[in-house]
LUMGU-523720 format. One record per atom (N, C-alpha, C): residue in one letter; atom name; x, y, z. Coordinates in steps of 0.001 Angstrom, whole numbers, plus 524288, in hexadecimal, padded with zeros to 5 digits. Layout:
BEGIN
<atom rovo="a" nunu="CA" xx="X" yy="Y" zz="Z"/>
...
***
This chain:
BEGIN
<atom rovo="x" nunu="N" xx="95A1D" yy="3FB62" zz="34361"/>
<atom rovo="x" nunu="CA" xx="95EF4" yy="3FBE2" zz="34627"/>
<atom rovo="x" nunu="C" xx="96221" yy="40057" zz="343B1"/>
<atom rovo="x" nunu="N" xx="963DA" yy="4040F" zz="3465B"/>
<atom rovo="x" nunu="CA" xx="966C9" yy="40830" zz="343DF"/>
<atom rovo="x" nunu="C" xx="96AE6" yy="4075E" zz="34189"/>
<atom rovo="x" nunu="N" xx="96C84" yy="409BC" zz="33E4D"/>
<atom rovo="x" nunu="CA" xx="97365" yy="40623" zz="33C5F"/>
<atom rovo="x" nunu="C" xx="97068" yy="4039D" zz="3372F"/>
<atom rovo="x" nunu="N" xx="96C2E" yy="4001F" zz="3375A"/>
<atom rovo="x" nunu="CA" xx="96B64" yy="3FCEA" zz="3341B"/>
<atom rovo="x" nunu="C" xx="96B47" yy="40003" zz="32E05"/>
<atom rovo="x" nunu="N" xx="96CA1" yy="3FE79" zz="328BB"/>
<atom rovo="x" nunu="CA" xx="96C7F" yy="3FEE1" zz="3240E"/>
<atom rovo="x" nunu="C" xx="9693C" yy="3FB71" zz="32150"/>
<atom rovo="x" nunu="N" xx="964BA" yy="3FE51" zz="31ED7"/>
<atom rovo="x" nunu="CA" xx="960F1" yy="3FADD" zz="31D68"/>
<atom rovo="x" nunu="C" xx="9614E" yy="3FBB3" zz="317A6"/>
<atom rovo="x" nunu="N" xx="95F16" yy="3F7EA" zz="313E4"/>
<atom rovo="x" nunu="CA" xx="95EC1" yy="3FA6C" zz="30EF1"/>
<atom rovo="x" nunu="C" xx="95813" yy="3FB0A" zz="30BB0"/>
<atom rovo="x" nunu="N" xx="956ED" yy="3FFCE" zz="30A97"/>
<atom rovo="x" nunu="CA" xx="94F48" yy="3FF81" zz="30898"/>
<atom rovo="x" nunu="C" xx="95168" yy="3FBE9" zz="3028C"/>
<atom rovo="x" nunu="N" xx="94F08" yy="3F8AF" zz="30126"/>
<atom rovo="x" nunu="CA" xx="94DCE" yy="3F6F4" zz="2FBA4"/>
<atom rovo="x" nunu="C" xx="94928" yy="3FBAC" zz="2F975"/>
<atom rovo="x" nunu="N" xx="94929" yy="3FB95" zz="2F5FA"/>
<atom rovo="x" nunu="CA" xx="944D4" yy="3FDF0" zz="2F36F"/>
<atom rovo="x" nunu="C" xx="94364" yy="3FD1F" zz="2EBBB"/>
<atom rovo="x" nunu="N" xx="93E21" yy="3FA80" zz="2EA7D"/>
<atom rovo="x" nunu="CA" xx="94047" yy="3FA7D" zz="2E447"/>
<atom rovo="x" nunu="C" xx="93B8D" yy="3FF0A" zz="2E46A"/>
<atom rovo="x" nunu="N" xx="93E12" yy="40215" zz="2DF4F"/>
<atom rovo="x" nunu="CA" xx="93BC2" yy="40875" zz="2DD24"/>
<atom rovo="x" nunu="C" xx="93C47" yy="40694" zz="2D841"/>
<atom rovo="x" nunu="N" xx="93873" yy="4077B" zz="2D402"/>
<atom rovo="x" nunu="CA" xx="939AE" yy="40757" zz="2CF58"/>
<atom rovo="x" nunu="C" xx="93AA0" yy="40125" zz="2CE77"/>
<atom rovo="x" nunu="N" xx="93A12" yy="3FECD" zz="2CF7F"/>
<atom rovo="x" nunu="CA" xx="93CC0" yy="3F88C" zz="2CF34"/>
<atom rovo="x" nunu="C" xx="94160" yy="3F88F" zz="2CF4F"/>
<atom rovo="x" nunu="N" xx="94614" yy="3FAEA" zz="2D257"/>
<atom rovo="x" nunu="CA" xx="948A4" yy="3FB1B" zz="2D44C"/>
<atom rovo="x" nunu="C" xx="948DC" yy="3FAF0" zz="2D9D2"/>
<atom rovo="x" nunu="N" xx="94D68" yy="3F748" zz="2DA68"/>
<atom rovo="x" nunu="CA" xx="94E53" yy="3F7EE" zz="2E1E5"/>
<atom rovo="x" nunu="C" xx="95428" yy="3FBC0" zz="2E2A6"/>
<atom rovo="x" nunu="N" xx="95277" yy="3FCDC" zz="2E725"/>
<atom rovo="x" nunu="CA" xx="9563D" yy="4020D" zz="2E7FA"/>
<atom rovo="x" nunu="C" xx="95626" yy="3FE47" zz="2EE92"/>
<atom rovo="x" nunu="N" xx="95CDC" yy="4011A" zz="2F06E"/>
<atom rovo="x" nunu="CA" xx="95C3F" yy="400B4" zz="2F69A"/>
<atom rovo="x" nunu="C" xx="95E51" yy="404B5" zz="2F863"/>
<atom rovo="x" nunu="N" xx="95D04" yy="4060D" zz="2FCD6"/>
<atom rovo="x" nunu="CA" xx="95EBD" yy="40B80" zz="30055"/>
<atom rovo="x" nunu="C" xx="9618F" yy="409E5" zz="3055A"/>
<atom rovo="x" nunu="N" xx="9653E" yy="40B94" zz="306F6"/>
<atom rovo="x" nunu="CA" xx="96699" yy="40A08" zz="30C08"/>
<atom rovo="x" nunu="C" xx="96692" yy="40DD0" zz="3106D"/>
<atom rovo="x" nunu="N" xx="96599" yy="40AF4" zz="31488"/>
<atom rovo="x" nunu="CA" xx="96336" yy="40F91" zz="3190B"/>
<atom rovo="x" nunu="C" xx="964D0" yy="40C39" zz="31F4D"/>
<atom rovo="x" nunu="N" xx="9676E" yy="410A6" zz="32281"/>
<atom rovo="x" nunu="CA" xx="967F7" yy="40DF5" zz="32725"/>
<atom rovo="x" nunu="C" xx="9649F" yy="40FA2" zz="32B62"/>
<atom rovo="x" nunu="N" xx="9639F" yy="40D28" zz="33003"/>
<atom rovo="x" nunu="CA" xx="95F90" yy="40D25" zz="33467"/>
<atom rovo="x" nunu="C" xx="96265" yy="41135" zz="3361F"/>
<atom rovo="x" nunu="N" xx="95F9B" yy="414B4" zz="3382A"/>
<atom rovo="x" nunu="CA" xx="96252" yy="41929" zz="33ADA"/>
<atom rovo="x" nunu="C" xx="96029" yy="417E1" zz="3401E"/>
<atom rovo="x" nunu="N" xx="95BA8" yy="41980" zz="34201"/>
<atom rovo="x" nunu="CA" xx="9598A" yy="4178F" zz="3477B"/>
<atom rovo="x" nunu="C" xx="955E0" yy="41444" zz="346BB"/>
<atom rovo="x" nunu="N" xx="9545A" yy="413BB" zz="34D14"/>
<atom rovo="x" nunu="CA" xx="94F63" yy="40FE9" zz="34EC2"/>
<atom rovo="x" nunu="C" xx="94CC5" yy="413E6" zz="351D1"/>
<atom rovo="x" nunu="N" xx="945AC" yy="4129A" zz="350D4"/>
<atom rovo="x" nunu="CA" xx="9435D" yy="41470" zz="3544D"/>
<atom rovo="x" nunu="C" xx="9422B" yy="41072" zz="356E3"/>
<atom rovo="x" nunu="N" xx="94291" yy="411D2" zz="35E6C"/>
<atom rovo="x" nunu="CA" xx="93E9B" yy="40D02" zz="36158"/>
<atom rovo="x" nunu="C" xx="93CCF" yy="41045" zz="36445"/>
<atom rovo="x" nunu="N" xx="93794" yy="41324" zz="365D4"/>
<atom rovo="x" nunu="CA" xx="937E5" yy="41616" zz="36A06"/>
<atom rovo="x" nunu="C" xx="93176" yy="41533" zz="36C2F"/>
<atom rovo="x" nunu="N" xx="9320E" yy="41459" zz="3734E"/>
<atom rovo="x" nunu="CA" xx="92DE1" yy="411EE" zz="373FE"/>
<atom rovo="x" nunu="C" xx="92B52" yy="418BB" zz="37756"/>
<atom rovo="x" nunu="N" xx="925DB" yy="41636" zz="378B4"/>
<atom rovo="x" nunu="CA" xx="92231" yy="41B71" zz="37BB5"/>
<atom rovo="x" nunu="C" xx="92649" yy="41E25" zz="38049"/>
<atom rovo="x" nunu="N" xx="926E8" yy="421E2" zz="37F75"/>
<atom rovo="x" nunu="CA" xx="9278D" yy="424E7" zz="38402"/>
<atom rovo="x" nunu="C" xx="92E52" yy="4278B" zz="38150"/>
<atom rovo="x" nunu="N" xx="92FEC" yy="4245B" zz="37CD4"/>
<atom rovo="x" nunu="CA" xx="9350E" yy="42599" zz="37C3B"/>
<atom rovo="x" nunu="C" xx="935D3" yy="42BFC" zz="37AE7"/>
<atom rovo="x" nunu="N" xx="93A95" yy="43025" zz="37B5C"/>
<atom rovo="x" nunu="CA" xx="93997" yy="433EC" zz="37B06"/>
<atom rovo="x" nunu="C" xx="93713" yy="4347F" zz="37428"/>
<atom rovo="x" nunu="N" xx="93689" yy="43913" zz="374B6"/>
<atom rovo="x" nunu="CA" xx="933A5" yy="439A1" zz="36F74"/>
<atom rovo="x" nunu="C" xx="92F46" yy="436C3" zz="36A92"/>
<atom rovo="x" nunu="N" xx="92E76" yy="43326" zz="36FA9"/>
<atom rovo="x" nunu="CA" xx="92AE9" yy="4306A" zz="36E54"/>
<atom rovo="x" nunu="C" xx="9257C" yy="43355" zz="36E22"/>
<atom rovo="x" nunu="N" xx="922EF" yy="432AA" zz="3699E"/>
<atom rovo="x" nunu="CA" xx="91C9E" yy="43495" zz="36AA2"/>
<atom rovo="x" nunu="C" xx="919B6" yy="4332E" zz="36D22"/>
<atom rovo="x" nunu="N" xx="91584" yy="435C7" zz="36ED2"/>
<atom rovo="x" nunu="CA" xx="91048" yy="43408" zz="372D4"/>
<atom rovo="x" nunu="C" xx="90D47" yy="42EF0" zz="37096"/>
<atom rovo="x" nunu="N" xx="90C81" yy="42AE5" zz="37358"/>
<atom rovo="x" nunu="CA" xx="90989" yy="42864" zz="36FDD"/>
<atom rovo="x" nunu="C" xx="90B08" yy="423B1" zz="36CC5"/>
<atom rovo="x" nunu="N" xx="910EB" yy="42415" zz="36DE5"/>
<atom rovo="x" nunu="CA" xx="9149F" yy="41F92" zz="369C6"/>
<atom rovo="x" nunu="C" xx="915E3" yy="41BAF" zz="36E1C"/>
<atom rovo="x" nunu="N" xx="915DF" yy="416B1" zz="36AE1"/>
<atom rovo="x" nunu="CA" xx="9191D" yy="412E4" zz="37064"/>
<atom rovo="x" nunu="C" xx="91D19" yy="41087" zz="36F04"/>
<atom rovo="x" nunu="N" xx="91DA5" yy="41162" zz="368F6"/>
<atom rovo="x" nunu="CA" xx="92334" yy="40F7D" zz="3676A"/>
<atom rovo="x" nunu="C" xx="92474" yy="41164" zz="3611E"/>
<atom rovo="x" nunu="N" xx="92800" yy="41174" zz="3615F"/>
<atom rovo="x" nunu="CA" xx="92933" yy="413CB" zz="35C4D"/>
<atom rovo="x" nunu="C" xx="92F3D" yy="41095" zz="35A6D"/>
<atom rovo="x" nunu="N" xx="92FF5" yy="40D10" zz="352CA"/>
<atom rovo="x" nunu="CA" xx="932B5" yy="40A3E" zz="354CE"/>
<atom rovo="x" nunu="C" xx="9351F" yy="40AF2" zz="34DBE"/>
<atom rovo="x" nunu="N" xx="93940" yy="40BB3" zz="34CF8"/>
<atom rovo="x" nunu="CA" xx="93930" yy="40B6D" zz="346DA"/>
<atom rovo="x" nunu="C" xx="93F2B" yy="40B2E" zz="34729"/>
<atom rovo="x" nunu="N" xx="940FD" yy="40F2C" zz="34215"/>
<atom rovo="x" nunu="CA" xx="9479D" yy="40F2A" zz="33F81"/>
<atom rovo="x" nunu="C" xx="94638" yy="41401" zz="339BA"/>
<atom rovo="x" nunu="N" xx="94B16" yy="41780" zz="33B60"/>
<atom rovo="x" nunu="CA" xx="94CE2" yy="41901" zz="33624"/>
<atom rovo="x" nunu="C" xx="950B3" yy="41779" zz="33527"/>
<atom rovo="x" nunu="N" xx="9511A" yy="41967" zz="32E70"/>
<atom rovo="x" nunu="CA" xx="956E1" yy="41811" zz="32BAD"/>
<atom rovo="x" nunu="C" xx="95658" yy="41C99" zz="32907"/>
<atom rovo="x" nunu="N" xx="95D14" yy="41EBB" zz="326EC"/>
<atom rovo="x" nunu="CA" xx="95E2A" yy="421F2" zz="32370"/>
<atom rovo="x" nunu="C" xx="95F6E" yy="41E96" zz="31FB2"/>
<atom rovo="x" nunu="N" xx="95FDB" yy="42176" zz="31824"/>
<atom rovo="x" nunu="CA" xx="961FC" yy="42026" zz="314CE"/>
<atom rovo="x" nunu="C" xx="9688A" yy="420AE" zz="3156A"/>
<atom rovo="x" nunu="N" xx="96A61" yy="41CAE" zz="3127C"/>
<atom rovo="x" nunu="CA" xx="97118" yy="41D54" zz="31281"/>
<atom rovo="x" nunu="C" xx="971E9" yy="41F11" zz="30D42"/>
<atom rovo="x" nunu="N" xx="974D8" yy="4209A" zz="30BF7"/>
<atom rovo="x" nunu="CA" xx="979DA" yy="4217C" zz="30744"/>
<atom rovo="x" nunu="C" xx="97696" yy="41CE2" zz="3019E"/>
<atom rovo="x" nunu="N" xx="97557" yy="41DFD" zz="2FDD3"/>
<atom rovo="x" nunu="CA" xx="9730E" yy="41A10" zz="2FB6A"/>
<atom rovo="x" nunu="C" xx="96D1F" yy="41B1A" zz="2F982"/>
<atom rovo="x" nunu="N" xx="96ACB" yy="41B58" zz="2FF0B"/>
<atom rovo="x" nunu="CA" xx="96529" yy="41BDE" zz="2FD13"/>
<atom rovo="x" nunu="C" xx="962DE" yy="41FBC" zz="2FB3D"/>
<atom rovo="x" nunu="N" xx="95F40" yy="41FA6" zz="2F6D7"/>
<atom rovo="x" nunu="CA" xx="95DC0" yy="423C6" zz="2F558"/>
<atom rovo="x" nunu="C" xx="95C34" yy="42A7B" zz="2F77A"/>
<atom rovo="x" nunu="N" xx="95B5D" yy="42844" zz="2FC4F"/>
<atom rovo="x" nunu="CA" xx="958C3" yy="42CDF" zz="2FEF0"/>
<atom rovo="x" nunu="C" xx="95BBB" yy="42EF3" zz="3039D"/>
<atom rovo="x" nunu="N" xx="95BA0" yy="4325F" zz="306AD"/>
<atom rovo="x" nunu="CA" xx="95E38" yy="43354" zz="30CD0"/>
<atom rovo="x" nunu="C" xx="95B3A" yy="43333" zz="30E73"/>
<atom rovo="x" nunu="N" xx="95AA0" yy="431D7" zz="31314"/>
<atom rovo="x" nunu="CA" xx="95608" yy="4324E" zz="3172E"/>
<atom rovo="x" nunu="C" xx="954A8" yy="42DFE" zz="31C29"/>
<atom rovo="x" nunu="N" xx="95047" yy="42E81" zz="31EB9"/>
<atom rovo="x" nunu="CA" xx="94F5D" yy="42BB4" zz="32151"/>
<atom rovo="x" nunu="C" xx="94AF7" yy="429E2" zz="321C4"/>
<atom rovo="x" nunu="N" xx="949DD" yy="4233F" zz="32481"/>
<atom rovo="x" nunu="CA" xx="94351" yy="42330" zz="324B3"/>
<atom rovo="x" nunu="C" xx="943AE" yy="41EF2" zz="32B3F"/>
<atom rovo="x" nunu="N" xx="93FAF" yy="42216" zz="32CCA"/>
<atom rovo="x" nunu="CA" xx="93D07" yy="41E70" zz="332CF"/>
<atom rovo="x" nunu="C" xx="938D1" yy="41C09" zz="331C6"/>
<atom rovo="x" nunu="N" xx="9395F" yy="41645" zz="33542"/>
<atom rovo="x" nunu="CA" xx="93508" yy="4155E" zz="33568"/>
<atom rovo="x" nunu="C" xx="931FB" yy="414F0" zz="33A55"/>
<atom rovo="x" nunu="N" xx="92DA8" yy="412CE" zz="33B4A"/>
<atom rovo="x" nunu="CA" xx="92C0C" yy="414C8" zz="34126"/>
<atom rovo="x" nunu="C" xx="927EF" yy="41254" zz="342AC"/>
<atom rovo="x" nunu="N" xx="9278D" yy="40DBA" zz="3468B"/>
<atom rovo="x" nunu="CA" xx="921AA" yy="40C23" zz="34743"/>
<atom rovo="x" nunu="C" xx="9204B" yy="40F09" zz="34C13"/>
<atom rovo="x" nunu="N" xx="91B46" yy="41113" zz="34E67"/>
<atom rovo="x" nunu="CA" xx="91965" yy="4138B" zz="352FB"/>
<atom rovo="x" nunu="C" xx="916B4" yy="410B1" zz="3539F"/>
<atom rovo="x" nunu="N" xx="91655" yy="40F19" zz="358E1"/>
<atom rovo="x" nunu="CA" xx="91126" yy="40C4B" zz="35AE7"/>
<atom rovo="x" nunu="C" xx="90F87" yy="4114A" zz="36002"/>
<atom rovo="x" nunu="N" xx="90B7E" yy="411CD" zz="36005"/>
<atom rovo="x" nunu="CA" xx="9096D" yy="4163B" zz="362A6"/>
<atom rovo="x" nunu="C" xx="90473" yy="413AD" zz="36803"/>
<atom rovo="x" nunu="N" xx="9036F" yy="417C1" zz="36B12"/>
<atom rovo="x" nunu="CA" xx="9002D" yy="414B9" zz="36F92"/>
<atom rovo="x" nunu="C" xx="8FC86" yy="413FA" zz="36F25"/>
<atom rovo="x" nunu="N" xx="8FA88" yy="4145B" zz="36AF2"/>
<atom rovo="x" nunu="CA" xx="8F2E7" yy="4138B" zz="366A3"/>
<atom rovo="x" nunu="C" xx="8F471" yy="40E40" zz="36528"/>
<atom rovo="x" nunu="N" xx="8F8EE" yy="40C4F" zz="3663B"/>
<atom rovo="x" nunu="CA" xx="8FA80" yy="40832" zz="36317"/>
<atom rovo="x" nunu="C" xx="8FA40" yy="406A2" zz="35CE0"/>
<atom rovo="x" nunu="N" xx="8F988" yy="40C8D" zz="35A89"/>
<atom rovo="x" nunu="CA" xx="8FA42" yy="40A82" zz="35543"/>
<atom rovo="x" nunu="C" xx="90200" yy="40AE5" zz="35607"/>
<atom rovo="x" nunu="N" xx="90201" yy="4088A" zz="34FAA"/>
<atom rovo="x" nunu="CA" xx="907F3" yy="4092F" zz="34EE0"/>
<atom rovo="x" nunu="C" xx="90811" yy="40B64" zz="34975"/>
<atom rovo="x" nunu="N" xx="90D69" yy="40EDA" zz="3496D"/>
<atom rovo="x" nunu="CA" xx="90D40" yy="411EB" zz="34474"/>
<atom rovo="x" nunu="C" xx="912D4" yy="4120C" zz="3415E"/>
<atom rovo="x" nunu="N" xx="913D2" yy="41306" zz="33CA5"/>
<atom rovo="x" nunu="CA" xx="91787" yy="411A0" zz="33B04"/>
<atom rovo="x" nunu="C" xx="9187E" yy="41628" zz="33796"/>
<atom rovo="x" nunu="N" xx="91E2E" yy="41A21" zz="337E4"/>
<atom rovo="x" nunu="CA" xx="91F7F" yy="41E20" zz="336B5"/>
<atom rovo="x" nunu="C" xx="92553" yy="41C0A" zz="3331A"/>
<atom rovo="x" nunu="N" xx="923B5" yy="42110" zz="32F06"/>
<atom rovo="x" nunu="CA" xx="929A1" yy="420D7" zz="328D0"/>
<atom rovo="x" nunu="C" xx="92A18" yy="42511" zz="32952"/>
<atom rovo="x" nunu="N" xx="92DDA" yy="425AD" zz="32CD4"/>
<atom rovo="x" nunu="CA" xx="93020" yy="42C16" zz="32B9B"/>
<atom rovo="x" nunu="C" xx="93630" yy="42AA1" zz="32675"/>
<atom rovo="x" nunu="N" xx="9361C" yy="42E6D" zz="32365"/>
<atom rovo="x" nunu="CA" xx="93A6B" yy="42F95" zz="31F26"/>
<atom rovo="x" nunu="C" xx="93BA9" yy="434DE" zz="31F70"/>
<atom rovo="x" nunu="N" xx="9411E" yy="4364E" zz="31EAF"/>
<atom rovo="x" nunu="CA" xx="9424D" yy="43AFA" zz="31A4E"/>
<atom rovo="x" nunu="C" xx="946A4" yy="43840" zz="3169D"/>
<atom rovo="x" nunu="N" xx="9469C" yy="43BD3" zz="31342"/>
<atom rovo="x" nunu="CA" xx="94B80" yy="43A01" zz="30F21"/>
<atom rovo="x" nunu="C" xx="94C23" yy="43D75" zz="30A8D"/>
<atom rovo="x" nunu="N" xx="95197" yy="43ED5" zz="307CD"/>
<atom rovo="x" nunu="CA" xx="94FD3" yy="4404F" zz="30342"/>
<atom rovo="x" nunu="C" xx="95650" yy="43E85" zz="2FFF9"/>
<atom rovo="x" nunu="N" xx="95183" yy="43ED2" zz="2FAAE"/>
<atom rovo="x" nunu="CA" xx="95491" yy="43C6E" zz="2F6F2"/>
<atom rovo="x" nunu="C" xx="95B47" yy="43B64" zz="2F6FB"/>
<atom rovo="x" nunu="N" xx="95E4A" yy="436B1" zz="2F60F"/>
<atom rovo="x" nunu="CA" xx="963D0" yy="4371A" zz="2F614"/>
<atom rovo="x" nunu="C" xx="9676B" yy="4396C" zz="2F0D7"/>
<atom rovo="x" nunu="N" xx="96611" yy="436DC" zz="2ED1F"/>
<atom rovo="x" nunu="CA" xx="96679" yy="437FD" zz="2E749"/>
<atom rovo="x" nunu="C" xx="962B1" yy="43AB3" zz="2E3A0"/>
<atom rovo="x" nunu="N" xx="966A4" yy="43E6E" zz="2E10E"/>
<atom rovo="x" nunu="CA" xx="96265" yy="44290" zz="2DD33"/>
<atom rovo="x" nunu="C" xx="95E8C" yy="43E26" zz="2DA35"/>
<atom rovo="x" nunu="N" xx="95F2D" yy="43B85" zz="2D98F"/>
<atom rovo="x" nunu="CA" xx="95B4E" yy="4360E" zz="2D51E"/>
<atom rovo="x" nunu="C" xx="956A7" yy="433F4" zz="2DA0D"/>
<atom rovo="x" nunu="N" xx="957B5" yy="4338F" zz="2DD5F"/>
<atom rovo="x" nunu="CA" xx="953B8" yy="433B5" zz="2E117"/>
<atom rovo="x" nunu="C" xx="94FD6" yy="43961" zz="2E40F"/>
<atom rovo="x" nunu="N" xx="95314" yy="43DF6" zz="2E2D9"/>
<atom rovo="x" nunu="CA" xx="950C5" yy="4441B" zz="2E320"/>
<atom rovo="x" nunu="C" xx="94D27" yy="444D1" zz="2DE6D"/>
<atom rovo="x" nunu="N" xx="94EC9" yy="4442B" zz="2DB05"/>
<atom rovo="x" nunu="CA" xx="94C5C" yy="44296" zz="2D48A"/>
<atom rovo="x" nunu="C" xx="9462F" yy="4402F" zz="2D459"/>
<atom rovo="x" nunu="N" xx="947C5" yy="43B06" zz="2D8D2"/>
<atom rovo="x" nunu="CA" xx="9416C" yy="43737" zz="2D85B"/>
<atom rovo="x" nunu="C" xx="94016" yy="437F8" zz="2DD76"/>
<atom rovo="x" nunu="N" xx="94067" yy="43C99" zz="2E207"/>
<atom rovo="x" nunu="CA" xx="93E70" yy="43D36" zz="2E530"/>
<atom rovo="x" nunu="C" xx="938FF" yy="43BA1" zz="2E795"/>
<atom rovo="x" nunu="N" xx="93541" yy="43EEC" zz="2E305"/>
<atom rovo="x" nunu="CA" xx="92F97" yy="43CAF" zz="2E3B7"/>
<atom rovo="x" nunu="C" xx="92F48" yy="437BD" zz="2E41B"/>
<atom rovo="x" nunu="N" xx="931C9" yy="43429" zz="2E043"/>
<atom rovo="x" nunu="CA" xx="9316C" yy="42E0E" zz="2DFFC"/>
<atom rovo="x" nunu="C" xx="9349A" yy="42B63" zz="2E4F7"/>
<atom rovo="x" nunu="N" xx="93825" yy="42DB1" zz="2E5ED"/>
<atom rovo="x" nunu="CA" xx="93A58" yy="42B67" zz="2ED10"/>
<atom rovo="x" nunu="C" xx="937A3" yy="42BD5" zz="2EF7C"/>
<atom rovo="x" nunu="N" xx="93375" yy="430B6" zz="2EFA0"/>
<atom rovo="x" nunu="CA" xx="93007" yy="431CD" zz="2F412"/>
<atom rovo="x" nunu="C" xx="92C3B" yy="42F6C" zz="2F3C0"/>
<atom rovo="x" nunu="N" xx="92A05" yy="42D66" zz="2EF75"/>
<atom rovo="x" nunu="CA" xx="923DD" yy="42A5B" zz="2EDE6"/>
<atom rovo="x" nunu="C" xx="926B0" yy="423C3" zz="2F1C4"/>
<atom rovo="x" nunu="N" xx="92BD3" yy="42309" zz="2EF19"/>
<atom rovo="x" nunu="CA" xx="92E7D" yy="41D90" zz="2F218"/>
<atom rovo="x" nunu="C" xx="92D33" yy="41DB7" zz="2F708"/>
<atom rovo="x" nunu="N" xx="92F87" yy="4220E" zz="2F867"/>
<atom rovo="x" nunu="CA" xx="930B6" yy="421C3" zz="2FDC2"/>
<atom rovo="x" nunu="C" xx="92995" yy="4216B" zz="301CE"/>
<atom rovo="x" nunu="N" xx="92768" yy="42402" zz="2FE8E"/>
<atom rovo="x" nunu="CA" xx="921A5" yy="421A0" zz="2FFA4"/>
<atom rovo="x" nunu="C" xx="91F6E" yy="41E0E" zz="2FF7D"/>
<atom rovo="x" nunu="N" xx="91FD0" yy="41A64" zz="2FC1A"/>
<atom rovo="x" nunu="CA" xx="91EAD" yy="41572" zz="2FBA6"/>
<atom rovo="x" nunu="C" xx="920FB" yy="412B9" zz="2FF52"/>
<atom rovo="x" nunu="N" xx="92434" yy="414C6" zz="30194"/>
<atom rovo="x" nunu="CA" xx="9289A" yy="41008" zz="30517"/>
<atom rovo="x" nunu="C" xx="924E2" yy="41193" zz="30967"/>
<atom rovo="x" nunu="N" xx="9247A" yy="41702" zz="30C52"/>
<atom rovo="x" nunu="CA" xx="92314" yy="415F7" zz="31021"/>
<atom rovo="x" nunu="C" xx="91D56" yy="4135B" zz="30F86"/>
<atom rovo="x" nunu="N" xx="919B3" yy="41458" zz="30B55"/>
<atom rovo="x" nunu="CA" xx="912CF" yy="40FAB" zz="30A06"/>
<atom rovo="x" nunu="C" xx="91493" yy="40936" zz="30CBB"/>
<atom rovo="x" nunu="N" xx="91969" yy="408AE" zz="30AB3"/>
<atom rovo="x" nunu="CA" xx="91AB5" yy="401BF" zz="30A64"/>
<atom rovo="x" nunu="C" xx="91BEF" yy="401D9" zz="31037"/>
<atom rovo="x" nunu="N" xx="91EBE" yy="4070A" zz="31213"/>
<atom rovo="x" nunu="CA" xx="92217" yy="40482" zz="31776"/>
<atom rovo="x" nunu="C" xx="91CC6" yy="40347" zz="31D0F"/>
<atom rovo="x" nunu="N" xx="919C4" yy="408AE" zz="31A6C"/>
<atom rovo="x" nunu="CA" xx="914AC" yy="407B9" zz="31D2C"/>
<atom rovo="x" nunu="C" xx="9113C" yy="4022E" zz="31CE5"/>
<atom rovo="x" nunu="N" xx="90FEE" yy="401FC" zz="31959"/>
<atom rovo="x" nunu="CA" xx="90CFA" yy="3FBD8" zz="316A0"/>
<atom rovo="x" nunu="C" xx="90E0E" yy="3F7D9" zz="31966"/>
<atom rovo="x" nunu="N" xx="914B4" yy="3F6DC" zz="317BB"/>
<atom rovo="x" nunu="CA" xx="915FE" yy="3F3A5" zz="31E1F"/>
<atom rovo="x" nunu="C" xx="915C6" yy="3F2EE" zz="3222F"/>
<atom rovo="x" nunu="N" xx="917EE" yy="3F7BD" zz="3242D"/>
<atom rovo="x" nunu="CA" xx="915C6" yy="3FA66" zz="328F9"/>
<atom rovo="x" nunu="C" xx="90F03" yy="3F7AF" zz="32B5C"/>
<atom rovo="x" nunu="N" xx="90CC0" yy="3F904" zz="328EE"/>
<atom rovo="x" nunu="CA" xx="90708" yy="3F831" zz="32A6E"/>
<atom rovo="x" nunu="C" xx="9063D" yy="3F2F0" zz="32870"/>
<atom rovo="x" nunu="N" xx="90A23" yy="3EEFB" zz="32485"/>
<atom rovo="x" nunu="CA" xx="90870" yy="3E8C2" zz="322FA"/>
<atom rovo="x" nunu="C" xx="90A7B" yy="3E5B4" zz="3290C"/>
<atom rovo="x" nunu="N" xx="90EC7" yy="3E8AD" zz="32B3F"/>
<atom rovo="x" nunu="CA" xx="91015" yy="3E5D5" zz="3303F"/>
<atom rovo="x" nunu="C" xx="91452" yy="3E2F2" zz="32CEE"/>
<atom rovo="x" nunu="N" xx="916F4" yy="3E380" zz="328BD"/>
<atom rovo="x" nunu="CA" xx="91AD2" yy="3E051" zz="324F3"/>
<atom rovo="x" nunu="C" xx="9210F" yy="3E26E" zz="32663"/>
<atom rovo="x" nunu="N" xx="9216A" yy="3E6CB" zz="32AE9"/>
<atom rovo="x" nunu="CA" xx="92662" yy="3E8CE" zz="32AA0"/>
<atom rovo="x" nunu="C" xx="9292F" yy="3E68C" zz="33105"/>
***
């Protein structure tokens, strides 16, 4: 739901950290909608931006496709970059994070657990 304010938990280091981030849009878009691709019959997800707080700026979508082969597919689009010099500093190590997140978000994704 757009509007909505969500918060990521995350423990790093054996620490938990939280980030806060609000829903910016919704995707719902069925076959034939404009800009829809050849081939798609629905396409159905949500982004959010980071707010004031979280380590990083940016944004991330998520995205299930179900297509007319009838497979279904599941898309992580991100950009972002660092908020605080102490987070510019451990860049590589945000970015190794930020990899792991999307391994887990997938994992789920494909356990049918989300």
């Amino acid at each position: 739901m757009p509007g909505a304010v969500v918060v990521m938990v995350a423990r790093i280091f054996g620490l938990w950290w939280m980030n806060a981030l609000r829903v910016v849009y919704a995707v719902d878009e069925r076959e034939g909608s404009p800009g829809m691709e050849p081939g798609v019959l629905r396409r159905r997800g949500f982004g959010y931006g980071t707010l004031p707080g979280h380590v990083e700026r940016g944004e991330e979508q998520f995205t299930v496709i179900w297509r007319a082969d009838d497979s279904v597919w599941y898309e992580l689009r991100a950009f972002s970059r660092p908020r605080y010099w102490l987070v510019r500093w451990f860049k590589p190590v945000a970015r190794a994070l930020q990899r792991r997140f999307v391994r887990q978000s997938l994992a789920l994704m494909q356990a049918g657990s989300v």
